[in-house]
Structures are given as structure tokens and as C-alpha cells.
C-alpha positions as a Markdown table, in Angstrom:
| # | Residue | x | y | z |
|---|---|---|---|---|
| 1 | Unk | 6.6 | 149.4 | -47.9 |
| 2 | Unk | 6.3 | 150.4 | -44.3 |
| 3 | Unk | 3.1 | 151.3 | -42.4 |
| 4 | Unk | 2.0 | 154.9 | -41.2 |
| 5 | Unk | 5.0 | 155.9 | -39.7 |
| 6 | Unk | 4.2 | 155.9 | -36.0 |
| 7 | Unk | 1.4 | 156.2 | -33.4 |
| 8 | Unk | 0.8 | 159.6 | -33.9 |
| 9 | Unk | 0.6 | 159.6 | -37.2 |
| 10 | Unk | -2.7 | 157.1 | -36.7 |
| 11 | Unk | -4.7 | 158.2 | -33.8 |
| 12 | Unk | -4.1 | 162.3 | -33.2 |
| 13 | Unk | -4.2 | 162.9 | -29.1 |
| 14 | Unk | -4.9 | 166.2 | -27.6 |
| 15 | Unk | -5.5 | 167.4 | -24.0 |
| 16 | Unk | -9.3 | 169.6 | -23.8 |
| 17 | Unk | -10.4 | 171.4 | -21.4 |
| 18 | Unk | -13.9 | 170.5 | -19.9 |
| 19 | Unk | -16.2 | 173.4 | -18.4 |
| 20 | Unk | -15.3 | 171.9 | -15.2 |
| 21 | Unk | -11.9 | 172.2 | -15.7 |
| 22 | Unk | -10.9 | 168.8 | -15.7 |
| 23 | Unk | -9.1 | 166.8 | -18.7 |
| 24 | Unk | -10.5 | 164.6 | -21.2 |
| 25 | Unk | -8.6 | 162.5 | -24.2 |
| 26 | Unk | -9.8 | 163.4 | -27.3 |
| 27 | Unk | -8.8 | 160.3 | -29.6 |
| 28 | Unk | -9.0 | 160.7 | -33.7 |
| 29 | Unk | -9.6 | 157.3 | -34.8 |
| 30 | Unk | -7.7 | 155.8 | -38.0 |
| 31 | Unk | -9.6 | 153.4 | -40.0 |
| 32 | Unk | -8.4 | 150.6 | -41.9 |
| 33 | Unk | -9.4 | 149.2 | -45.2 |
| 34 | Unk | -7.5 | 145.4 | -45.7 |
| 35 | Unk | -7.5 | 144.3 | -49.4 |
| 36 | Unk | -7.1 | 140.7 | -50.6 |
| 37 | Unk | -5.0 | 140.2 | -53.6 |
| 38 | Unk | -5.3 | 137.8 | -55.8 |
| 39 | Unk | -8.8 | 138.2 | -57.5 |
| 40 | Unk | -9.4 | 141.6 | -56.2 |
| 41 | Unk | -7.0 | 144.0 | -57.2 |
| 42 | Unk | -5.3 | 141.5 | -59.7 |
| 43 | Unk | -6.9 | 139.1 | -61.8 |
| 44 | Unk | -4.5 | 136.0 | -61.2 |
| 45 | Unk | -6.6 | 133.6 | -60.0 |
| 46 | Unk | -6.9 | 132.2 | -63.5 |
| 47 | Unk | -3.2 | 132.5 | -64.1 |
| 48 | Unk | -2.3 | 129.9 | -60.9 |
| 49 | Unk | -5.3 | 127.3 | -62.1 |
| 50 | Unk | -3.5 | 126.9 | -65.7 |
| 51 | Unk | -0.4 | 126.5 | -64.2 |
| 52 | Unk | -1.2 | 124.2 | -61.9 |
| 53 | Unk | -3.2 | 122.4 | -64.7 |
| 54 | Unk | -0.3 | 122.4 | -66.5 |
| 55 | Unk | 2.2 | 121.0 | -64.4 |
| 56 | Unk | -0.1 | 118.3 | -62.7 |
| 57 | Unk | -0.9 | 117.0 | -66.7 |
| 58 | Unk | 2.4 | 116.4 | -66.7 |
| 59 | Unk | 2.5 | 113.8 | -64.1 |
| 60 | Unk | -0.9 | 112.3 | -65.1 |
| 61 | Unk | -3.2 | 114.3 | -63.0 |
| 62 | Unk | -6.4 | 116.2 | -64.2 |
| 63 | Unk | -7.2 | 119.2 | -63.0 |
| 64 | Unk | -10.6 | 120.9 | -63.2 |
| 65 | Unk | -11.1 | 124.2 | -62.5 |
| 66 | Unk | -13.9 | 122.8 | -59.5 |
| 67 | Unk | -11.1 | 121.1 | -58.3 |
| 68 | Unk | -9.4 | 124.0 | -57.8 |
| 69 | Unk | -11.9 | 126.3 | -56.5 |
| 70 | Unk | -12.9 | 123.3 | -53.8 |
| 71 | Unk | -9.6 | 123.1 | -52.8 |
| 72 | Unk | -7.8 | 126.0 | -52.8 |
| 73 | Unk | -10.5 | 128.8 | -53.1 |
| 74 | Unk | -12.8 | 127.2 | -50.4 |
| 75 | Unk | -10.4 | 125.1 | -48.0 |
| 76 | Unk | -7.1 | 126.7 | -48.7 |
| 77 | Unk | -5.0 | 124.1 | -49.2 |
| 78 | Unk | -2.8 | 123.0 | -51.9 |
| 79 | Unk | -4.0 | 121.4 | -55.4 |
| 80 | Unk | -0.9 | 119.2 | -54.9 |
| 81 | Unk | -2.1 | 117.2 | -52.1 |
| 82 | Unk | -3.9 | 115.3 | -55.7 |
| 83 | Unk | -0.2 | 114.4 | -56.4 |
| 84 | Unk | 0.3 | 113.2 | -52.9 |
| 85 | Unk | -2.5 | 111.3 | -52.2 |
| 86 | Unk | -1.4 | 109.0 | -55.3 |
| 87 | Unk | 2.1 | 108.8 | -53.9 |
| 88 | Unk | 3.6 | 110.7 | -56.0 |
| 89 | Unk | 7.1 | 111.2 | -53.7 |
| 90 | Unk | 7.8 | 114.3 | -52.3 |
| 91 | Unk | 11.0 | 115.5 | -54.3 |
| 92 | Unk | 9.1 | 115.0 | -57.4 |
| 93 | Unk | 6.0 | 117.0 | -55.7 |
| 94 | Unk | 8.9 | 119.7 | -54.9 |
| 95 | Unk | 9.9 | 119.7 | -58.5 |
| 96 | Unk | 6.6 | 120.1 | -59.5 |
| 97 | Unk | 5.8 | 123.1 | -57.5 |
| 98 | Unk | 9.0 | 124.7 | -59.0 |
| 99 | Unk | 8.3 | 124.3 | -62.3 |
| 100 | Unk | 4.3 | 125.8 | -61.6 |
| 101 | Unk | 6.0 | 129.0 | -59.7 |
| 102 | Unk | 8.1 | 129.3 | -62.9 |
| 103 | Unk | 4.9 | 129.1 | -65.4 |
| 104 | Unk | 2.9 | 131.3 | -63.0 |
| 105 | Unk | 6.0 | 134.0 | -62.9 |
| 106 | Unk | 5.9 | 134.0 | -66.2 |
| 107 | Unk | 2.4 | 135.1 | -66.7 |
| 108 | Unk | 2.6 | 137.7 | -64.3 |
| 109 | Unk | 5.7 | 139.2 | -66.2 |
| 110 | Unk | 3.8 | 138.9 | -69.5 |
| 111 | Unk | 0.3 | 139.0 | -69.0 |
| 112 | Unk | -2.3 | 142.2 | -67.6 |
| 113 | Unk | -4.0 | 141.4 | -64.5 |
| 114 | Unk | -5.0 | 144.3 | -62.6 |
| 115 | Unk | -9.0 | 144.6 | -61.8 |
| 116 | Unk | -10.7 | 147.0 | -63.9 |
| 117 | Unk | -11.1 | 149.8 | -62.2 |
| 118 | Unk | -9.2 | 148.8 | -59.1 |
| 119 | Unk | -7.1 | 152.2 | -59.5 |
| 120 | Unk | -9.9 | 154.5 | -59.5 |
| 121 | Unk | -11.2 | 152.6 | -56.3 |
| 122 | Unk | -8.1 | 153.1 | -54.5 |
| 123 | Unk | -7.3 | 156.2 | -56.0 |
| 124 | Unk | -11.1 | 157.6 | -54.1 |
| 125 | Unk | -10.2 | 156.1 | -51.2 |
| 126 | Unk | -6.6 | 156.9 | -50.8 |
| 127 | Unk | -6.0 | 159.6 | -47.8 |
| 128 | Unk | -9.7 | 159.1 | -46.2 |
| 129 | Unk | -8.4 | 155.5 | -44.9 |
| 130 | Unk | -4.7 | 153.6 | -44.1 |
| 131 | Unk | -4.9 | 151.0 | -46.8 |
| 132 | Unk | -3.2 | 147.9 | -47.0 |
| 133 | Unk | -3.2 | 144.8 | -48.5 |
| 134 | Unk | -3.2 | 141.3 | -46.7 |
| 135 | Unk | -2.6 | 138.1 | -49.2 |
| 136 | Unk | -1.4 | 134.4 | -48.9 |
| 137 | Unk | 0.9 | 135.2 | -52.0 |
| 138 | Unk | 4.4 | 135.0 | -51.7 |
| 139 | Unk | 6.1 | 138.2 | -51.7 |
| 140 | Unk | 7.9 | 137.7 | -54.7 |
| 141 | Unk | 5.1 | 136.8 | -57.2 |
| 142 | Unk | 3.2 | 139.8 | -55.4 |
| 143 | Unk | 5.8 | 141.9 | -56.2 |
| 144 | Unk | 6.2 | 140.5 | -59.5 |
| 145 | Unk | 2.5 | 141.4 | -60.1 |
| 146 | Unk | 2.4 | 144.6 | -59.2 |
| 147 | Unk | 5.8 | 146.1 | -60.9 |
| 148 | Unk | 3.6 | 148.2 | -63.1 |
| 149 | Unk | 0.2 | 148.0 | -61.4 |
| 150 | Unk | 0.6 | 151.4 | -60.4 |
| 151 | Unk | -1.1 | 150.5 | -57.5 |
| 152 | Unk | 1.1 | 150.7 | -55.0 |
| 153 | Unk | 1.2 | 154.2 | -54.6 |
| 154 | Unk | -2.3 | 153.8 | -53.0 |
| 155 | Unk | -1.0 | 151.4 | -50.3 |
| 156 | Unk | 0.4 | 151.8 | -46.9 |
| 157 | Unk | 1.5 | 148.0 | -46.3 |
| 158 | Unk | 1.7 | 144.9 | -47.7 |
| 159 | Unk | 1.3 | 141.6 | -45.4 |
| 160 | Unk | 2.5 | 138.3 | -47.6 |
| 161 | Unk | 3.0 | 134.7 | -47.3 |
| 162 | Unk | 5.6 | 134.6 | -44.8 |
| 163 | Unk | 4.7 | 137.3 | -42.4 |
| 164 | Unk | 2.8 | 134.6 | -40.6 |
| 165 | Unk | 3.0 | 130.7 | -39.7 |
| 166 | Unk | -0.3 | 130.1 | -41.3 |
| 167 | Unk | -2.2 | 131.2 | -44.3 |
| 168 | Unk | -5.9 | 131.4 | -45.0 |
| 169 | Unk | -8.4 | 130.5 | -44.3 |
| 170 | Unk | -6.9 | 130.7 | -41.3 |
| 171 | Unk | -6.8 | 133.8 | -38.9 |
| 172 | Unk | -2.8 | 134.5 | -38.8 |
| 173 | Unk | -2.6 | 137.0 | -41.8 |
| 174 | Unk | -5.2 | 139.5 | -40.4 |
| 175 | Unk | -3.9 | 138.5 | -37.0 |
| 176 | Unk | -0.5 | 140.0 | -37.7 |
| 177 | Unk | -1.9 | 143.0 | -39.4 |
| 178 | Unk | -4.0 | 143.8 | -36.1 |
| 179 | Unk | -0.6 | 143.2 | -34.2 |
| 180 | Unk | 1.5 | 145.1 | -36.4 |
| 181 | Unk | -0.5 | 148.4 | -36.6 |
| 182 | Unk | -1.7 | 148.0 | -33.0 |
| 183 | Unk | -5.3 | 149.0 | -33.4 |
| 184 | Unk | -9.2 | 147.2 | -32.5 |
| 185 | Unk | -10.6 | 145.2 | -34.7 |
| 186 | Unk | -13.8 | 147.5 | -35.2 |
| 187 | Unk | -10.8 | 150.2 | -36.7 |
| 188 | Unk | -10.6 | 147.3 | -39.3 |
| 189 | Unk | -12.4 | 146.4 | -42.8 |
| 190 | Unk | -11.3 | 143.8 | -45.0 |
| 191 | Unk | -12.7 | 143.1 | -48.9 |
| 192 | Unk | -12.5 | 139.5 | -49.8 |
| 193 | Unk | -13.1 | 136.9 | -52.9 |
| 194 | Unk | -13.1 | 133.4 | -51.4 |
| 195 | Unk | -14.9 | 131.9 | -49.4 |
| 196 | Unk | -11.3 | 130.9 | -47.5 |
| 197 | Unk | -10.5 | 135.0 | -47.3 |
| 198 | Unk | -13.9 | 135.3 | -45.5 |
| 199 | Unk | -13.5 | 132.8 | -43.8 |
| 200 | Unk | -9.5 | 134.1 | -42.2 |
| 201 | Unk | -11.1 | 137.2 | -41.7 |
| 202 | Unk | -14.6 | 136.5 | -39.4 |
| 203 | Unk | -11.8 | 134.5 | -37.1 |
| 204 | Unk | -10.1 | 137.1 | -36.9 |
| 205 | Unk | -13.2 | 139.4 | -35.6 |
| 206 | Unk | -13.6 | 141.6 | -39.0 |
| 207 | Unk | -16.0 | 142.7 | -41.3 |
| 208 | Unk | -15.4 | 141.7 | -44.2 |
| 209 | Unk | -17.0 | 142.5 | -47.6 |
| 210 | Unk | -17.1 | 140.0 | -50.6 |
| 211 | Unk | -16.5 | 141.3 | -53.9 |
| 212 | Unk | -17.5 | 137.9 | -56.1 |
| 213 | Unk | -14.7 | 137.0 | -58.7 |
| 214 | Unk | -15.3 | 134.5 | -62.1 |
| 215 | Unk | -13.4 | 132.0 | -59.7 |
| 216 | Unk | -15.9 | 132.5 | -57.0 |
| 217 | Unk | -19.2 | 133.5 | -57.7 |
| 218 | Unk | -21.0 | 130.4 | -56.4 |
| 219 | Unk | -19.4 | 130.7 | -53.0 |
| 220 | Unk | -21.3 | 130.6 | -49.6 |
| 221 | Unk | -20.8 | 134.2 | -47.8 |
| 222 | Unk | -23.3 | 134.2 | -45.5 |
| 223 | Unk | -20.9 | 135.5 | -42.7 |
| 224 | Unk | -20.1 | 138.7 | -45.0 |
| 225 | Unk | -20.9 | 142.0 | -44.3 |
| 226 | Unk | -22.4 | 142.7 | -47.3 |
| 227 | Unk | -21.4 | 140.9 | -50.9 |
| 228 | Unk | -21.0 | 142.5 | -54.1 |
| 229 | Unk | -20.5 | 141.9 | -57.6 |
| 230 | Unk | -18.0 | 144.4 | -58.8 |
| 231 | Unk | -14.6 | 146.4 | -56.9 |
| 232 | Unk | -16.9 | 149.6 | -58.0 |
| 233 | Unk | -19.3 | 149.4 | -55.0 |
| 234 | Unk | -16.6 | 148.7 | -52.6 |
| 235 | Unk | -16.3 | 152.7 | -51.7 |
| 236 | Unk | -20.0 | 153.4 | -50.9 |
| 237 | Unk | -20.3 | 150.3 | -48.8 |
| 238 | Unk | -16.6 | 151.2 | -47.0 |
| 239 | Unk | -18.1 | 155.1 | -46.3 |
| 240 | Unk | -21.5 | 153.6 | -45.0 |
| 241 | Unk | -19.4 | 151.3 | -42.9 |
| 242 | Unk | -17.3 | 154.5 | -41.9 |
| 243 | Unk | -20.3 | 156.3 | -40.6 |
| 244 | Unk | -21.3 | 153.9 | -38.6 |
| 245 | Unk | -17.8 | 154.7 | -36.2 |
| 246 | Unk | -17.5 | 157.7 | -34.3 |
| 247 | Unk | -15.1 | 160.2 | -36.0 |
| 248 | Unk | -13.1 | 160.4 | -32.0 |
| 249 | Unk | -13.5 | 158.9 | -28.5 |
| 250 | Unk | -13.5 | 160.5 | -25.8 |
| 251 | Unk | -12.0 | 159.4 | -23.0 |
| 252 | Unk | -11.8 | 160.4 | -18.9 |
């Protein structure tokens, strides 16, 4: 899906008239809201653990679900470093990882993920901010996910796994957002689940609000803005954040 079309359609510019007669800028600034994915709009978090459970039983490796919020919730990495670090070899690792993207597909194709009441969020917000949504998913699976969301219509971008070299907790995703739509970071706020999501977001230089998930309640976020416990207090907090921006800049 393509971002707001152009400059102008962003940040309105018009030549005033000052008493003295000289010229001012008058710059209408667009503000950004940057969802996370997985565990905010769609409940999938749970879906990935199982599979990866799954697939690593089958080579002999347990799996607990503080495994997986250690390792790929809070440091970002990948559950299968387990299978590596026993020397499992890396063609059988690569099989592995095949055979989990085909389990997790599957429950994205079969099973309902989306957030309660992520649609009436988006649906308030939708026209009083750009919205897009910035994930370490791969584009596939997100689009997999979201073929009868009916979210979409609420979203001006998506940026994916493979929009950027690396993903969070890492700064790159939000880094290629800020590049790709061209404005300051203070234009910007992002909503968040893991403490690796805060974390690629504060590098970055956003705010960044935490709206705590099953997967992550017990995560430190004391860099957020502000952390909540449900998608239904995201709006009031985005508005309060909102009215803390001026509505235009001028400039001489």
C-alpha cells in the first residue's frame, strides 16, 4: 500500500501576509501514529511460540514459553540459535525454519487473531493521523494475517521484514519509516508490545507507548512514554500526545 501520496498531501504550505508586509511559511504539520503488529493489532504472538515449540520437539529441543519471551520478545533474536548452539547443522536448522513458517501460515489462514477492538481504535483515529504499521514480520505472513482483518483500510503503509537490513530491537525499521515519509521524529508516535519494539523505537528517537500483551506483561518499559493495559486507551493517550504539538509552524 503506498504512503500519503506526496509532500503536499502531508504538510499544507501557504504564503501569509504579515502586517508588515513581509512573508511568513505557514506549515500544517502531519502526525504519525506507527503501529507494531504482531501482538497489537493481531494476536499472533501465541501462534509463532507453538510453532516453534513444535518444530524444535521434533529435533529434541524444549521450548518454554520463557524461553521464548527472553529470546525473541526481549532480545530479538531467533529461538533457533537453541538448535544451533547444540550443533544442530545448518541445513537441518533451514529445514526447520521451513517447516515452522509452514505451521505458523497455517494458523494464520485458519485461526482469528485480530486484537479486540483494534478496528474501532483505528477506525477513531483514521483521518486525524497518517497511520502505518511498522513490524519485523515478513511480508507474506503479514499479509497472510491480515486478508480479512479488515484493517487495512485504516492504514496508510506497511514497513515489513525486508524493508530494512536489520530488525528489532534494532533502530532500522523506524529508521526507514522516518526516511521514507521524510518527516521529524517529534511528527512521530509508535505503540509497542515488547520490550525489543520499545526498545527499536527509543534508538530511533520516538515515543513510544506500550500496550502490554499476555506474551509481555512482565516486561521492563521504563523508557515508554506511557504503558497501558489494553489497545482501548491508545486514542486518548495519542490525542493528549497530539496536543502537546503545535497544530502549524511558522516560519521566516
Amino acid at each position: 500500500m503506498d504512503a500519503v501520496s506526496n509532500t503536499d498531501s502531508q504538510v499544507i504550505q501557504n504564503r501569509v501576509k504579515e502586517d508588515r508586509g513581509a512573508f511568513c511559511l505557514v506549515v500544517w504539520i502531519m502526525l504519525f501514529i506507527l503501529w507494531d503488529n504482531d501482538g497489537v493489532l493481531v494476536d499472533t504472538e501465541g501462534f509463532y511460540f507453538r510453532a516453534c515449540r513444535s518444530v524444535l520437539a521434533s529435533a529434541g529441543i524444549g521450548l518454554t514459553a520463557a524461553q521464548f519471551k527472553e529470546i525473541s520478545l526481549r532480545q530479538g533474536e531467533s529461538v533457533f540459535t537453541l538448535a544451533a548452539d547444540l550443533g544442530i547443522p545448518a541445513d537441518e536448522i533451514a529445514r526447520l525454519r521451513a517447516e515452522r513458517d509452514r505451521i505458523y501460515t497455517d494458523f494464520l489462514r485458519t485461526e482469528p487473531c485480530v486484537v479486540d477492538g483494534a478496528e474501532e481504535v483505528l477506525r477513531s483515529l483514521h483521518g486525524r493521523f497518517c497511520m502505518g504499521v511498522v513490524t519485523s514480520t515478513r511480508r507474506e505472513h503479514f499479509e497472510i494475517a491480515h486478508s480479512k482483518s479488515g484493517l487495512m483500510q485504516y492504514l496508510e503503509f506497511v514497513i515489513a521484514h525486508g524493508d530494512y537490513r536489520r530488525s528489532k530491537p534494532h533502530p532500522d525499521a523506524y529508521l526507514a519509516t522516518l526516511e521514507r515519509n521524510g518527516r521529524h521524529p517529534a511528527n512521530y508516535i509508535v505503540v509497542e508490545e515488547s520490550e525489543r519494539g520499545l526498545a527499536a523505537a527509543t534508538a530511533a528517537g520516538l515515543e513510544c507507548l506500550i500496550v502490554r500483551s499476555e506474551w509481555t506483561k512482565d516486561g521492563d518499559f521504563g523508557t515508554a512514554r506511557k504503558v497501558l493495559e489494553s489497545i482501548g486507551e491508545v486514542p486518548e493517550e495519542v490525542l493528549r500526545w497530539a496536543a502537546e504539538r503545535p497544530s502549524r509552524l511558522v516560519l521566516p
